[in-house]
C-alpha positions in Angstrom: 13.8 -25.6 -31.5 15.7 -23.4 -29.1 13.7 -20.2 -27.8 14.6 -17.3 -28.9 15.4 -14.4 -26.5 15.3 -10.3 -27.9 18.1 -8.8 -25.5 17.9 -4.9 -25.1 21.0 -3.5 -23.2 23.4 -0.5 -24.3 26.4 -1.0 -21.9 28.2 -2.8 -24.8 29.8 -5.4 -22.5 27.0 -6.3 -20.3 25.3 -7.4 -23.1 28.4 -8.9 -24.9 27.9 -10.9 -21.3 24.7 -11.9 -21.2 24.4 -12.8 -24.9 26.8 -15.5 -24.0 25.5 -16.7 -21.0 22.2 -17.3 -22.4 23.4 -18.8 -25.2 25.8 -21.4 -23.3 22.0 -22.3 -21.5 20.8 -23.3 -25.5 18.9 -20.1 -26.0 18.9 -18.4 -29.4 20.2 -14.4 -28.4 19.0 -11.8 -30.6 20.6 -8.1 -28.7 20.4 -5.1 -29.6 21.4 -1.2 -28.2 18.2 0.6 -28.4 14.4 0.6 -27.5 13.4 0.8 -31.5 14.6 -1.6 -32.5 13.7 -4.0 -29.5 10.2 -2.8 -30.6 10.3 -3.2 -33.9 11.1 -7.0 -33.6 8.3 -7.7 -30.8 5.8 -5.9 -33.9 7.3 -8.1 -36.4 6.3 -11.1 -33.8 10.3 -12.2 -33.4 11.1 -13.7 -30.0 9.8 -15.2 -27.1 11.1 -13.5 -24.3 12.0 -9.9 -23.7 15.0 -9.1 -21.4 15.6 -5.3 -21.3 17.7 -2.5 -19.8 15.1 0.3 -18.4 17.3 3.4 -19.9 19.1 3.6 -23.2 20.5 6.7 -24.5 17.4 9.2 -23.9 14.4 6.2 -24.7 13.0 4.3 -21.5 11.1 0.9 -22.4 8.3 1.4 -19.8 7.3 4.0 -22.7 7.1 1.4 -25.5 5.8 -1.7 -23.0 2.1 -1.0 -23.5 2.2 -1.2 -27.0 4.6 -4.0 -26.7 2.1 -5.3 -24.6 -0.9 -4.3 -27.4 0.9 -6.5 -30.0 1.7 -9.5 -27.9 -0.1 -9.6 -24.7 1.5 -13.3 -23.9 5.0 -12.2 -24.7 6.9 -12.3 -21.0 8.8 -9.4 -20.5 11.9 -9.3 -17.6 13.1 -5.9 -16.8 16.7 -4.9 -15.6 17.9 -1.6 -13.6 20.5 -0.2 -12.3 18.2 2.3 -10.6 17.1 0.0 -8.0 14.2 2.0 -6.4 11.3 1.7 -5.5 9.8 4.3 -8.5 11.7 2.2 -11.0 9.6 -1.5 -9.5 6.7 0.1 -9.5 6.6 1.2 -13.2 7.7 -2.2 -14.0 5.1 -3.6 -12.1 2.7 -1.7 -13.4 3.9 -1.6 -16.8 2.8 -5.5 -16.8 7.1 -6.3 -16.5 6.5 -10.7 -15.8 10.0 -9.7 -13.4 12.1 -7.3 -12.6 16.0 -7.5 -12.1 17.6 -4.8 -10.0 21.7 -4.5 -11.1 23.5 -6.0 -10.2 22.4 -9.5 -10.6 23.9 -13.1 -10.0 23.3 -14.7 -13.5 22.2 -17.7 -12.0 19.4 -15.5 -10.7 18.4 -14.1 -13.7 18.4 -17.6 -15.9 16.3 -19.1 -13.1 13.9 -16.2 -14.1 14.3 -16.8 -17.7 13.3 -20.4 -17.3 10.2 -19.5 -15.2 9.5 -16.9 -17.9 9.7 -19.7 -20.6 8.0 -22.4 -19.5 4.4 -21.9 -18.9 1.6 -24.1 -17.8 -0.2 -23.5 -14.5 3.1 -25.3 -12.0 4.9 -22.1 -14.0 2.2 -19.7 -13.7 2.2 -20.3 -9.8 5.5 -20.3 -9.3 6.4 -16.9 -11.2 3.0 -15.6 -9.1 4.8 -16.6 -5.8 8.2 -14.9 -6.7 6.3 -11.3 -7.6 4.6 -12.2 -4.5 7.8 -12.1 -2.3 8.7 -8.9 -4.1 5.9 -6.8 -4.3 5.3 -7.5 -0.5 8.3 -5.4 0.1 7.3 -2.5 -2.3 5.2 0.5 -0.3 2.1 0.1 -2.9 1.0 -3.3 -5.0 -0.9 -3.0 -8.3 -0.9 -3.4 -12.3 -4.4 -1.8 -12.7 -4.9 1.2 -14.6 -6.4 3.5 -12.0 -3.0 2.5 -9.7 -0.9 3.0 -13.1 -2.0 6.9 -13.1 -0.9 7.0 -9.1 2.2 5.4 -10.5 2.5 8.5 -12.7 1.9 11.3 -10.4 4.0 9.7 -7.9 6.9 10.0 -10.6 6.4 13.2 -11.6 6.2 14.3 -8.3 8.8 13.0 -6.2 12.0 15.0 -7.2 9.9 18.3 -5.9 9.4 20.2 -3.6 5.0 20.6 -4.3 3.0 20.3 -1.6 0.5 16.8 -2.6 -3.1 16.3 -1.4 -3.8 12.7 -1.5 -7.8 11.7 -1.2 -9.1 8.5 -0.6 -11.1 6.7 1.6 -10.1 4.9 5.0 -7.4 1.7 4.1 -6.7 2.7 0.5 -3.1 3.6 1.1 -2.6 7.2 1.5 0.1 7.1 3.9 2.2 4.4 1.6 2.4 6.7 -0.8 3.3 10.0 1.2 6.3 7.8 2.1 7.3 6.8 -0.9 7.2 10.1 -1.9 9.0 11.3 0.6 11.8 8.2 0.3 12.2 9.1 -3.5 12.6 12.7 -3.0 15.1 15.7 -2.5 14.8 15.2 1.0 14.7 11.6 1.9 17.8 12.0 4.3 15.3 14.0 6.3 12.8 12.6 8.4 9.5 11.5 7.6 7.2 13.1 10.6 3.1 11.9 10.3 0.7 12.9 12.3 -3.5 12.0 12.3 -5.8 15.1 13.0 -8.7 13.1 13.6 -10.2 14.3 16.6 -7.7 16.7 17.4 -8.9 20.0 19.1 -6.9 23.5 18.4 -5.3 23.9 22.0 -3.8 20.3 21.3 -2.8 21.3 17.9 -1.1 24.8 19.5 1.1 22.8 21.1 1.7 19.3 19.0 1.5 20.9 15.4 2.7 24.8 15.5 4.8 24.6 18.7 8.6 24.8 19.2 8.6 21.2 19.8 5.5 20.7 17.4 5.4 18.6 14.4 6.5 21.4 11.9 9.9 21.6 14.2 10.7 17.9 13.7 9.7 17.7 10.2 12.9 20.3 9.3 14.6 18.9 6.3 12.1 16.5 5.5 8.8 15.9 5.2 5.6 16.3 7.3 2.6 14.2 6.8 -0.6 15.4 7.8 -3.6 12.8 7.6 -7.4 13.5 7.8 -6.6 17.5 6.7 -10.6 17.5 6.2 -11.2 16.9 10.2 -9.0 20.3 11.1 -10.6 22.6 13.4 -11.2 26.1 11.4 -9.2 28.0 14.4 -6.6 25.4 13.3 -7.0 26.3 9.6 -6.6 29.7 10.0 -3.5 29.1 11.7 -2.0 26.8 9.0 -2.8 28.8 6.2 -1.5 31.9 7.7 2.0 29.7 8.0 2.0 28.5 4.5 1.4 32.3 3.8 4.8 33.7 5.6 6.4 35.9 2.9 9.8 35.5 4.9 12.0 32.4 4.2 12.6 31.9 8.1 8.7 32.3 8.9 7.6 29.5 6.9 8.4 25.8 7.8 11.4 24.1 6.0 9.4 20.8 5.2 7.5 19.5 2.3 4.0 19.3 3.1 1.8 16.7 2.2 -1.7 16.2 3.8 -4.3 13.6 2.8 -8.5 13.7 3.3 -11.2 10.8 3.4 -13.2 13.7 1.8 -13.5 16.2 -1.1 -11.9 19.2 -0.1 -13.0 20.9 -2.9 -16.6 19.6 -1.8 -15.7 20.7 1.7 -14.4 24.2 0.7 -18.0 24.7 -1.3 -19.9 23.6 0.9 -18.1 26.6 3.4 -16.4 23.9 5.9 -12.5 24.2 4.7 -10.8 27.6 4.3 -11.2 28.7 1.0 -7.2 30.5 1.1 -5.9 27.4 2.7 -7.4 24.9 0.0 -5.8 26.8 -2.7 -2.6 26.7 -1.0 -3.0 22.7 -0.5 -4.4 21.2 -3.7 -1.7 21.9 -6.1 -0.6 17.8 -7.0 -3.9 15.8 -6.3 -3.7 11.8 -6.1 -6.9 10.6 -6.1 -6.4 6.6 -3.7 -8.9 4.1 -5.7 -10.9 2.2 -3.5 -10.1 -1.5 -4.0 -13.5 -1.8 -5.4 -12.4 0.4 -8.0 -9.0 -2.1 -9.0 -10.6 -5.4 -8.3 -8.2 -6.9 -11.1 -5.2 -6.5 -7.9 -6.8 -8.2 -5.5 -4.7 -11.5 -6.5 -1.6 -9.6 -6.6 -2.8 -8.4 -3.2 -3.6 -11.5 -1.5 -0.4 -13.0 -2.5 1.3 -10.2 -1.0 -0.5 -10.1 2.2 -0.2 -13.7 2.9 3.9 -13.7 2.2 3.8 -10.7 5.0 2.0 -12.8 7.4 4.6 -15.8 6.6 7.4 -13.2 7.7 5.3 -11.8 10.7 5.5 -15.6 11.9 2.1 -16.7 10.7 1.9 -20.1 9.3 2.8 -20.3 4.9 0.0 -20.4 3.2 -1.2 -19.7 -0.4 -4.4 -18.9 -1.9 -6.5 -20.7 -5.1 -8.3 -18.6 -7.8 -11.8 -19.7 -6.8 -11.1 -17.8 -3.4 -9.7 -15.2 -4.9 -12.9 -14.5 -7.3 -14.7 -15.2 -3.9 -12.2 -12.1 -2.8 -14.1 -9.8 -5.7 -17.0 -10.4 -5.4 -16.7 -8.5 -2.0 -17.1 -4.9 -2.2 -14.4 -4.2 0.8 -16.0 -1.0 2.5 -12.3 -1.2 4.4 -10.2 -1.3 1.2 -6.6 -2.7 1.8 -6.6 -2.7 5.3 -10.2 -4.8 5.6 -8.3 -7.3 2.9 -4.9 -7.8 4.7 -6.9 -8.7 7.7 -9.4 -10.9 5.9 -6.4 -12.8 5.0 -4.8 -12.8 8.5 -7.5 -14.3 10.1 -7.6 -16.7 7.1 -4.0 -17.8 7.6 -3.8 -18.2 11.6 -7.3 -20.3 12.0 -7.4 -22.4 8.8 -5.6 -25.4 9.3 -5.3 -26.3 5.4 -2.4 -25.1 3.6 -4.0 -23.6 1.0 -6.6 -21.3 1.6 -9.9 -21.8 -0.4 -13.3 -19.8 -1.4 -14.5 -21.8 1.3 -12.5 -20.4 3.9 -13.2 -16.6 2.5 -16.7 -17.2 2.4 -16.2 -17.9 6.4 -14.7 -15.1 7.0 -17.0 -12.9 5.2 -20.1 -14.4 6.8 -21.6 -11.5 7.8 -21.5 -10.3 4.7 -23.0 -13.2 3.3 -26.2 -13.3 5.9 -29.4 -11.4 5.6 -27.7 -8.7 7.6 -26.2 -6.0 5.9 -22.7 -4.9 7.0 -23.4 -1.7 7.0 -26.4 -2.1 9.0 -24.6 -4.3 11.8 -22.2 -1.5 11.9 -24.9 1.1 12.3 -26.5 -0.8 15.3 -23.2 -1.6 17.1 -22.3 2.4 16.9 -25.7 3.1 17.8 -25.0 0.9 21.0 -22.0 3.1 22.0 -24.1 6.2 21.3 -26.5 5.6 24.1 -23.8 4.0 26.3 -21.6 7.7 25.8 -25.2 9.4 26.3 -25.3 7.6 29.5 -22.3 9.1 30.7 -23.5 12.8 30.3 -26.8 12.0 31.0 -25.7 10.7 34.9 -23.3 13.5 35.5 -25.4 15.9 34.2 -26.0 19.1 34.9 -22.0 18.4 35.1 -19.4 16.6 33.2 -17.9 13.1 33.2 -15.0 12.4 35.5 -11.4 12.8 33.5 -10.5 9.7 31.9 -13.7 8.8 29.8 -12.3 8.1 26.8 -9.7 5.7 28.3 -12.8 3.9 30.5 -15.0 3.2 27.6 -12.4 1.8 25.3 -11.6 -0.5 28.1 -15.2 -1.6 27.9 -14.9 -2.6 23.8 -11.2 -4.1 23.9 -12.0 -6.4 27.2 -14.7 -8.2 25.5 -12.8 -8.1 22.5 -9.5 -9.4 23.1 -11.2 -11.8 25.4 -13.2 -13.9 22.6 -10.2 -13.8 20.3 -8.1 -15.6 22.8 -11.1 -17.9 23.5 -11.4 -18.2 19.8 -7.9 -19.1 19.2 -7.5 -21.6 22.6 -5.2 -18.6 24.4 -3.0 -18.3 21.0 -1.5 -14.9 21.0 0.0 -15.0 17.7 -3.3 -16.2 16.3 -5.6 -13.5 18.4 -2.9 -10.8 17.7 -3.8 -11.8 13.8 -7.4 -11.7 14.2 -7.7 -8.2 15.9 -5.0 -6.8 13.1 -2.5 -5.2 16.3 1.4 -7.6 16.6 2.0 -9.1 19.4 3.4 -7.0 21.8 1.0 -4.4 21.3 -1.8 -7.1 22.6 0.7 -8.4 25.2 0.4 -4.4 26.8 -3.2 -4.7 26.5 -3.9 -8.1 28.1 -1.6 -7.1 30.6 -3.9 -3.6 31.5 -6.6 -4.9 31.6 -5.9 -7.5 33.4 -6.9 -10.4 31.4 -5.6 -14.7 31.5 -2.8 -14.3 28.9 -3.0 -18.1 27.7 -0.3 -19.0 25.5 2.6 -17.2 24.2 2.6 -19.2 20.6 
């Protein structure tokens, strides 16, 4: 018995189209105009395959997928759109969509999508994992779970203004992905996208790079400016930006669409009398709240798969991953989040000489985790380390100050030792060490080359 596909399109002849073509490929086509009716036949339990249109008339099918979903969770769904974004993949994504079809199509592409859809078994599941793989690596943000469905949401709503966003989260979790897909989706995408890290940054430096003529706010006119670790602003600093945000004239205020993110609550912050009370009020009007990936452990396979299919077009060797490792993957709590996990995986891929990468292989590269030593204890000793060592420093050229050029000196000190064992580690491999530390190759090129190290070999 032929299967039986539920076709949802209201451009007349595009379905007139595909009704045939899937019915010259043996498949019994039932089509219809309109998301009711689509829905009322998946209830019924009609079908075994749903190939939609997102829009028809004024109904969108994400908005009747989760019940679809609810009535017949093994029922493969393939979405089409001819609003190829970004927005429009990520709600299919996380609507739970088995693929997603941006118009227009070849219809070889879509039958070959169809038959992956269709045929099942575990040669099926893996194949149709692989080819969301190579698409999700491409989107700015990866993830079906619920807690990255309601960023999905926000995002949405969002995007078309012109509201400033606060976007909390801790370190790796994404923040800056999603400030730019904001920003790519919105009224001002044709305008740049200018970002800038206040970490560490001290008021006179901010005069200059932030508020000046040449500043940050100057370049971001027209588009939007990105302002990461808002919670580490100096108050002389704060004053200053709220005081701009505040400008009752048109021309004193900054033509750019703010959008700032924190590693910490600024509400907390603002409470606790360490953030401007005016200028948190003036920031927190859209909050998206980054999960940690603790928090979404059911992505971590969509994750992987992504991460690895980067590394294969970064020119790391193609590798996959089994399900054992990646329920070794979960059973990590991932203090880093995404960034920790992408170069988990790096690693992984450029020293394991199996194709496929195991639990084995993750529990290697999470061996610290998995000795007596607690992470966050080995990390506590290591910064204790460069505590004395920067004590040192003051300590000898008290009742003075260090000589200029501290910073750039003691750095020197971690990244010589550093790059130097990973190109031990990897027999002088640059690609491979490059993978390990998490910079490309050209940026460790520059560094091998300043501090004067053996480069070893180019491949």
């Amino acid at each position: 018995m032929s299967a039986r596909i539920l076709l949802a399109e209201d451009d007349n002849s595009l379905r007139l189209v595909l009704s045939q073509a899937l019915g010259k490929e043996g498949y019994d086509v039932r089509a219809t105009g309109n998301v009711a009716t689509l829905s009322k036949w998946v209830r019924d339990g009609e079908g075994d395959l749903v190939l939609s249109d997102v829009y028809m008339g004024d109904d969108c099918v994400f908005d009747a997928l989760p019940a679809m979903r609810m009535a017949r969770p093994h029922l493969p769904v393939i979405v089409m759109s001819a609003q190829s974004t970004v927005s429009t993949a990520l709600s299919a994504a996380g609507a739970g969509a088995f693929d997603y079809m941006p118009k227009p199509f070849d219809l070889d592409d879509l039958m070959a999508a169809v038959k992956r859809a269709l045929i099942g078994g575990p040669d099926a599941k893996l194949r149709a994992q692989a080819s969301r793989a190579e698409k999700e690596e491409r989107l700015p943000l990866i993830g079906r779970s619920a807690p990255m469905q309601d960023v999905y949401r926000v995002m949405a709503r969002v995007a078309g203004t012109d509201l400033t966003v606060l976007i909390e989260g801790e370190s790796g979790t994404g923040k800056e992905r999603v400030a730019r897909a904001i920003h790519d989706h919105g009224r001002r995408s044709s305008g740049p996208f200018v970002a800038m890290s206040l970490a560490g940054a001290q008021s006179t430096q901010l005069e200059r790079e932030l508020f000046g003529p040449q500043g940050k706010f100057a370049q971001g006119q027209g588009g939007t400016l990105f302002l990461e670790d808002i919670d580490e602003l100096p108050q002389d600093s704060q004053t200053r930006l709220a005081g701009l945000l505040h400008a009752e004239e048109p021309g004193d205020r900054p033509d750019a669409r703010l959008i700032v993110s924190s590693q910490r609550s600024l509400a907390t912050l603002t409470r606790q009398g360490a953030f401007r009370q005016d200028l948190f009020y003036r920031l927190n009007v859209v909050v998206i709240r980054m999960p940690p990936l603790r928090e979404r452990l059911e992505d971590i396979g969509d994750l992987a798969r992504a991460f690895l299919v980067r590394a294969k077009r970064e020119g790391l060797p193609d590798k996959s991953i089994d399900n054992a490792a990646i329920e070794r993957l979960k059973a990590h709590t991932f203090p880093g989040n995404l960034r920790e996990l992408e170069n988990l995986l790096r690693r992984a891929t450029a020293l394991s000489p199996a194709s496929v990468i195991t639990a084995r292989e993750i529990a290697r590269e999470l061996g610290h985790a998995d000795n007596n030593v607690a992470p966050e204890d080995a990390a506590d000793g290591f910064e204790t380390a460069v505590a004395r060592r920067v004590e040192g420093e003051f300590t000898a050229a008290s009742p003075g100050l260090p000589s200029a050029g501290l910073y750039d000196r003691l750095l020197a000190e971690v990244e010589r030792p550093l790059i130097n064992q990973a190109l031990q580690a990897t027999r002088g491999n640059q690609i491979k060490a490059a993978a390990i530390l998490g910079i490309n190759r050209n940026t460790l090129r520059k560094k091998i080359q300043a501090l004067g190290l053996s480069a070893g070999r180019g491949d």
